[in-house]
N, C-alpha and C positions, 0 to 999 in steps of 0.2 A: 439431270435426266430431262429429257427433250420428250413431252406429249407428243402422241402422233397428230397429227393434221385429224380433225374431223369432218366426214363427210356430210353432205347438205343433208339440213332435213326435211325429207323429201314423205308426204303423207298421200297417199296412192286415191286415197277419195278425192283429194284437193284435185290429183293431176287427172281424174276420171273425168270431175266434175268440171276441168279447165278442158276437156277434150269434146268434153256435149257443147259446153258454150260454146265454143269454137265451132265445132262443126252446124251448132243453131244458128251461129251469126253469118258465115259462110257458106250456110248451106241455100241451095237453089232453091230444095223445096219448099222450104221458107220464103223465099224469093215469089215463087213461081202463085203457089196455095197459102197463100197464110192461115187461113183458114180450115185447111183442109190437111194441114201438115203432119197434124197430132194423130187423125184419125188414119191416116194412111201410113204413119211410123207404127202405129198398134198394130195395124193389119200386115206391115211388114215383119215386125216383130215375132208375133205368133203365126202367122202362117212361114215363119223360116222354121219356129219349132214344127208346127205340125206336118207338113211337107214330105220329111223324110220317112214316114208311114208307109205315104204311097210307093215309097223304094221297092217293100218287099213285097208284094205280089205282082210288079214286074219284076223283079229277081228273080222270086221265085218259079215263073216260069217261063223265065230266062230269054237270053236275047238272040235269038235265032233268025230272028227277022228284023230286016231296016224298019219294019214300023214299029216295033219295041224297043228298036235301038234307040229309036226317035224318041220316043216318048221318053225313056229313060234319060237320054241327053234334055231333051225338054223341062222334065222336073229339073234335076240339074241346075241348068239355067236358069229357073226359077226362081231356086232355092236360095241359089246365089243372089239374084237380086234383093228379092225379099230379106235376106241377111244385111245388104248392102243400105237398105231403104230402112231397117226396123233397126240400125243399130245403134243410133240416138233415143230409142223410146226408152223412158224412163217412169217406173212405178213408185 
């Protein structure tokens, strides 16, 4: 009897923790603020959680006008960036 082939072993913090590195050593903001990088991955971090609060009271009273639309697409893009910026912070 012939053992199956075993697959790699693959530890998902290792490859977490290979994807922060990576993106710390290649990252711009690093690059750009060395200094400044930590503090504005926090402020990206938590202001992507907190962000989508402000969804529902434009939701709530709904997008009947381009300047609510606005706004709504505004957070939005926001949110996104602030996701895109805070997703290296680590606690």
């Amino acid at each position: 009897m012939s053992n199956p082939p075993s697959a790699p072993n693959r530890d998902p913090s290792a490859a977490r923790e290979s994807a922060v590195e990576q993106d710390s050593v290649d990252g711009t903001l690093e690059k750009v603020a060395p200094a400044l990088a930590g503090p504005i991955r926090t402020t990206g971090f938590w202001g992507a959680i907190i962000l989508p609060i402000l969804y529902i009271p434009v939701l709530i009273t709904g997008l009947s006008t381009s300047f609510e639309a606005s706004v709504f697409l505004g957070l939005l893009v926001l949110n996104l960036a602030a996701l895109y910026v805070g997703h290296a912070h680590r606690q």
